[in-house]
N, C-alpha and C positions, 0 to 999 in steps of 0.2 A: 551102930552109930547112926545108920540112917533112920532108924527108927526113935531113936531118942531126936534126932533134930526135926523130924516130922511132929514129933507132942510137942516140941517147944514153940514149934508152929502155929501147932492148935490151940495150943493154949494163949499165945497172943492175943490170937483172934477174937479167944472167948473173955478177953480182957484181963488175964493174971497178971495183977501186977508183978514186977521183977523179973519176967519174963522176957526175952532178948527174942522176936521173932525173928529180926534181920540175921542173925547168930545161926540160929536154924537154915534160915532160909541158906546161907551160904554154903554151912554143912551139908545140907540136901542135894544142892547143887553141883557141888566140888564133888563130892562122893558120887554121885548120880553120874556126872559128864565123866570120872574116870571109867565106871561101871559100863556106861552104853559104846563109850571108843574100842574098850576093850573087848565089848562082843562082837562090836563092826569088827573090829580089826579080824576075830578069832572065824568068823564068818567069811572075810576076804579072805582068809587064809585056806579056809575050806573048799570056798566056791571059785575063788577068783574073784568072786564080787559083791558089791551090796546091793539088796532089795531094797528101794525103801519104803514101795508098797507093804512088804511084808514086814519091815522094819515098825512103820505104823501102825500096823495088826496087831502087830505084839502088845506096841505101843496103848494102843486102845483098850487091849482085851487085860490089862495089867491094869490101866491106872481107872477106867473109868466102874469098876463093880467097886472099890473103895472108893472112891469118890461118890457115887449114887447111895454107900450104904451109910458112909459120916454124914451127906446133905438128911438123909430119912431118918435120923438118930439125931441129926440137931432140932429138923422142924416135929418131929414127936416131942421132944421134951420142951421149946417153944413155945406149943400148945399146951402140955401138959403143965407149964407154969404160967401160963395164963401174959406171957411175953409177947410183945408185937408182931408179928411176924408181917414184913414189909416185902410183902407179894409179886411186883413188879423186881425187888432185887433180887427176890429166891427164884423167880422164874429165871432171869439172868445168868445164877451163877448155874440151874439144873441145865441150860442150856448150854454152858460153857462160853459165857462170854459178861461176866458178872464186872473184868477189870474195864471195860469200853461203860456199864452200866454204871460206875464207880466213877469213872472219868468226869461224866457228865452229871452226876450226881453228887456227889459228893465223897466221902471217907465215912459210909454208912455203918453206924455199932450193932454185928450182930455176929454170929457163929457161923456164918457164911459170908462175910465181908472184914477187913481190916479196920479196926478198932480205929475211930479218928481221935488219934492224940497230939 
């Protein structure tokens, strides 16, 4: 289920219409926050207690290799369509900080930012 609400996601983004990304988004969410209580929990149970240095590790070493491999996968085919690719917002989002770039920018259309509709 987290997976189909992660494409509903992407697919937003990439502008499908009929697509419900807040729908996803929430799915993601709900699903994900039961998911990560339930390992703290299963881990206080273990240890006595939580890491959250190591909570973070995890955290990082999970979300950021798909994340670096869909950003490498949008800006290849980008270029391979001959599509603009708006350089200051990709550097943004590769950096992890694309929604503060958004803020001040605008609701930028591309495979790395939220479709402004």
């Amino acid at each position: 289920m987290r997976a189909l609400a992660a494409l509903m996601v992407v697919f937003y983004h990439c502008g499908t219409p009929y697509v419900s990304g807040g729908t996803g988004v929430l799915v993601f969410f709900v699903l994900s926050g039961f998911l990560i209580t339930w390992l703290l929990l299963k881990e206080r149970e273990r240890t006595g207690t939580v890491s959250l240095r190591d909570f973070y590790i995890r955290r990082s070493l999970r979300i950021f290799p798909a994340f670096y491999c869909y950003a490498a996968i949008v800006l290849v085919l980008m270029l391979a369509l001959r599509r603009q690719v708006m350089w200051p917002q990709a550097v943004a989002s590769l950096l992890y900080f694309n929604n503060y770039y958004q803020a001040f920018h605008g609701h930028l259309t591309s495979g790395l930012a939220t479709p402004g509709r």
